[in-house]
N, C-alpha and C positions, 0 to 999 in steps of 0.2 A: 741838167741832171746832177748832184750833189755824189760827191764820192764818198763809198761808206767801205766801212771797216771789212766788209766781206769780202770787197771788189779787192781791198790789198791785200786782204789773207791769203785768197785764191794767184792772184799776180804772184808773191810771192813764192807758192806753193809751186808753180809751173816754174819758174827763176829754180827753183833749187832740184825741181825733179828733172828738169830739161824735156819737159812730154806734158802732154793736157791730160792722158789718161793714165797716165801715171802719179801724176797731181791730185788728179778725180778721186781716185782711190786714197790719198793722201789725206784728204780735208771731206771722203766720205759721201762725198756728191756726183750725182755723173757726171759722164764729159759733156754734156750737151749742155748742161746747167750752169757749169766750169769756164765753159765759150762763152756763153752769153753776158756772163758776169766782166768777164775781160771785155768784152767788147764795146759791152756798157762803160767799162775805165775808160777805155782807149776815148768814146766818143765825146766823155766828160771834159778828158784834156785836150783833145781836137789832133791827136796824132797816134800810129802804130807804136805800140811799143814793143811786141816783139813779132819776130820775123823764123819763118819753116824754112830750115834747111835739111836738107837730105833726112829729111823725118826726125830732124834733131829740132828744137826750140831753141831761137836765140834770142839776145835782147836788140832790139833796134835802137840808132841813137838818144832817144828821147828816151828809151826805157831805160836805160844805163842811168839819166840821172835818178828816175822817178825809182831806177830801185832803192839805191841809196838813200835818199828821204823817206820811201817805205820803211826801210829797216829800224828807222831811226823812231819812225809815227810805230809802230807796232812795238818797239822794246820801252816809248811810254808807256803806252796802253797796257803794257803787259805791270809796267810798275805802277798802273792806276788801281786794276784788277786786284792789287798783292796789298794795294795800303788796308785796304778793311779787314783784312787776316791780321794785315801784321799789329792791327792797331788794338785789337781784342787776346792776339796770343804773343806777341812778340818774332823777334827780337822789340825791344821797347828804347828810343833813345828820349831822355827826356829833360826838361828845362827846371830845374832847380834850383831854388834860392836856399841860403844858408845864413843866419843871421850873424852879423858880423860877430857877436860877443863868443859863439859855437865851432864858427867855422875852422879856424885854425887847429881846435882839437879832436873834430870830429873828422873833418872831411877826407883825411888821408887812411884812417881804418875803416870809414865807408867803402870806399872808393874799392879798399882792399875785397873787402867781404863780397862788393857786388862782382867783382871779377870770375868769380865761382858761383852765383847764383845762378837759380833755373826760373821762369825765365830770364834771359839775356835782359840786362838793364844798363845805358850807359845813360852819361849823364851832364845834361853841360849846366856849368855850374856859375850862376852869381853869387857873389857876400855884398852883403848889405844891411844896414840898421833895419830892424821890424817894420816899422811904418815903411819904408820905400819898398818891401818885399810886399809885405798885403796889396800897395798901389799897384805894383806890378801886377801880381796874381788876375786883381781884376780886371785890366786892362789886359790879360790874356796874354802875355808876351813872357809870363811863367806858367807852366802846367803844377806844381807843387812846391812848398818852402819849408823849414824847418826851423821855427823859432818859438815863442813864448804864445800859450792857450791859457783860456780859449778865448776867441774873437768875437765869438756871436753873430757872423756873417752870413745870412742864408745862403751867398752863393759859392761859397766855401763850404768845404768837409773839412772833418778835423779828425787827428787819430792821436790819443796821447801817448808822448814813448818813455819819459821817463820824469821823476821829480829829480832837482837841477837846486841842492842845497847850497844857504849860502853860508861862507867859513870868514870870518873875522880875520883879518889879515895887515901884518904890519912887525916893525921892529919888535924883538923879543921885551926889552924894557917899556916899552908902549904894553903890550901885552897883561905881562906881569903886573903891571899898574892897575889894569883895568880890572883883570882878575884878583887885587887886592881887595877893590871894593866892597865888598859883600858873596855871598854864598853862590847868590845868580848870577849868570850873563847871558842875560836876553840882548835882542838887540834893542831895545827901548833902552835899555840900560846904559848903553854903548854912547847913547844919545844925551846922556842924564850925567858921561861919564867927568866932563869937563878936560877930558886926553886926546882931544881930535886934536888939526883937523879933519873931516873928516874929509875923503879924498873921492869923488865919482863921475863916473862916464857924462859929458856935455849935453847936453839939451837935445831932444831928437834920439837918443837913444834910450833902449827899452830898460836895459839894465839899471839903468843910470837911477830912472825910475822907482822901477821897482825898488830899489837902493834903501831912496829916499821914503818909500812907502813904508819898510820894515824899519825905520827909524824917524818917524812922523812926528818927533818932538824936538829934533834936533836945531840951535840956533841956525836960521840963514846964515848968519857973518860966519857961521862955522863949518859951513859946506863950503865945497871950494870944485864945478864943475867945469870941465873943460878937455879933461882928458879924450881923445877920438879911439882909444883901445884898451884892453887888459892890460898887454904889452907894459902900456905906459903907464898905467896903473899902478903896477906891479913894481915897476923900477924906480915909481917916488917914493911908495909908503917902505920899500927894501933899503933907501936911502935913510929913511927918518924922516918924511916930509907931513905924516900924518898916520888916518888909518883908509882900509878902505874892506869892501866885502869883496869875495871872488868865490863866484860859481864852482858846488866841485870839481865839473865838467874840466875846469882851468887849471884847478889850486897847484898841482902837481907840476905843472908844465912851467907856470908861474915862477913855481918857486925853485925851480931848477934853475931858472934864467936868472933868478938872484937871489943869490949867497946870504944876506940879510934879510930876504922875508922869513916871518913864522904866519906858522895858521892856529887858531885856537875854533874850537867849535862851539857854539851857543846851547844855550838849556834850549830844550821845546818849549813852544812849539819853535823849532827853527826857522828861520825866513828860507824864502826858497820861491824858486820858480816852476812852472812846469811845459816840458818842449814838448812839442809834437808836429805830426808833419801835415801840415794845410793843403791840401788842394781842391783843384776847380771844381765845384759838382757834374761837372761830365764824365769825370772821369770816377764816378763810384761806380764798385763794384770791378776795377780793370785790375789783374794780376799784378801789374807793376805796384799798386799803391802797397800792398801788404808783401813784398820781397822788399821794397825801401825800409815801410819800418821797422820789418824784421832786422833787419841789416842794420840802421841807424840806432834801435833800440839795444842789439848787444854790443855795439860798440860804445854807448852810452855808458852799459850796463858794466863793463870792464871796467870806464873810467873811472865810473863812481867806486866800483868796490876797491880799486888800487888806492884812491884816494881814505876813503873808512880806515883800510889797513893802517894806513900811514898815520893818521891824523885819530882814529879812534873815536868812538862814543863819547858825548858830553857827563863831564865826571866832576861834582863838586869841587872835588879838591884838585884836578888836576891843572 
């Protein structure tokens, strides 16, 4: 005969009242139905486990261990009971990606913002290039990521959080140069300008791409890819090693870390990307997706407007 979950609620139930009809009344069933159930335990594992003393309830040796593995089989069971609540209301802890070129400037005002969110959302968190976060996703070892849309993945969702402009970046006399040229500075222009070279993220990264895509006329011999970060980016063309583009998401943060970049901003239509946060299709409709990207899109939404301030609308003459 197979032990079931009643058979231990009830054992239990007698363990902690010290009495069968005391227990009875505890778990709502009578003593006679209370007995049977124990005894049905007992015969399952072929030994008494508890034992009547002076009309008190004790545990017999064998019950002593099988209470202690009760406790333990029942406070699963009770964390089995709680996952389908918690998985629809929270608390929520969840597996996130963040694409390497974002991560660094968003993930720490995320982080902040979810600390005060209702519901409770934590978060463990990968960085990684786009392509290795999509692989992951489908392969289920992330529940959502935040990097460049849209994918077109049926088994993905997608939610757009912000456009992610890109700023012309590099030595002030590079700059001035290029801005000599003519009235415009698009970035085809940039391309046409003969002032590179031009400087962007290695093969396998998204931005790197994209890069290359808003400047689709530019000599090969005049690209120069290799770089694995913004970071490093940022510290060749700060040097004079060329030009490069940087996300607004970054520009700030960039240019903090050196003293020799400028940023100059292009006519419209301006290149650009747009983030949003990817996840599995199981999970449409769950609370957690819309407090991430409420949360991931104002702290987006900060960076972008600190950087506008800074850096200002695209102006002919400026």
């Amino acid at each position: 005969m197979p032990v079931t979950l009643r058979q231990l609620r009830y054992f239990k139930a007698v363990v902690e009242e010290g009495s069968f009809n005391r227990a009875a009344e505890s778990v709502h069933v009578s003593q006679p139905a209370l007995s049977l159930q124990i005894r049905e335990l007992e015969d399952a594992l072929g030994a008494p486990l508890l034992e009547r003393e002076n009309r008190r309830v004790v545990l017999a040796p064998l019950g002593r261990q099988v209470h202690a593995q009760v406790l333990r089989i029942l406070d699963e069971v009770l964390l089995l009971e709680t996952m389908g609540k918690r998985f629809t209301e929270g608390p929520f802890r969840i597996a996130i990606g963040i694409v390497s070129t974002l991560a660094p400037y968003l993930l720490a005002g995320l982080l902040e913002r979810l600390e005060s969110a209702s519901p409770s959302v934590e978060l463990d968190v990968m960085e990684a290039p786009g392509g290795e976060l999509v692989s992951t996703l489908l392969a289920g070892r992330l529940d959502a990521a935040i990097l460049s849309v849209p994918l077109g993945l049926l088994e993905l969702a997608e939610v757009e959080l912000f456009e992610d402009r890109f700023l012309l970046a590099g030595r002030a006399e590079r700059l001035t140069a290029f801005r000599s040229l003519g009235d415009t500075s698009r970035a085809s222009d940039v391309a046409q300008s003969d002032i590179g070279p031009l400087l962007a993220l290695g093969e396998g990264e998204c931005l790197g791409d994209q890069v290359l895509g808003a400047c689709s006329v530019w000599r090969p011999q005049d690209v120069h890819r290799g770089a694995r970060s913004l970071a490093t980016l940022s510290a060749l063309v700060g040097s004079g090693a060329g030009l490069t583009f940087l996300p607004e998401s970054a520009a700030l943060h960039e240019q903090a870390a050196c003293p020799g970049l400028e940023l100059l901003r292009l006519a419209p239509p301006e290149p650009s990307r747009c983030i949003g946060l990817v996840h599995r299709a199981v999970f449409q409709g769950q609370p957690w997706v819309d407090v991430v990207a409420e949360a991931a899109s104002g702290v987006a939404e900060s960076l972008v407007e600190q950087v506008r301030e800074a850096v200002g609308e695209y102006s002919p003459s400026s």
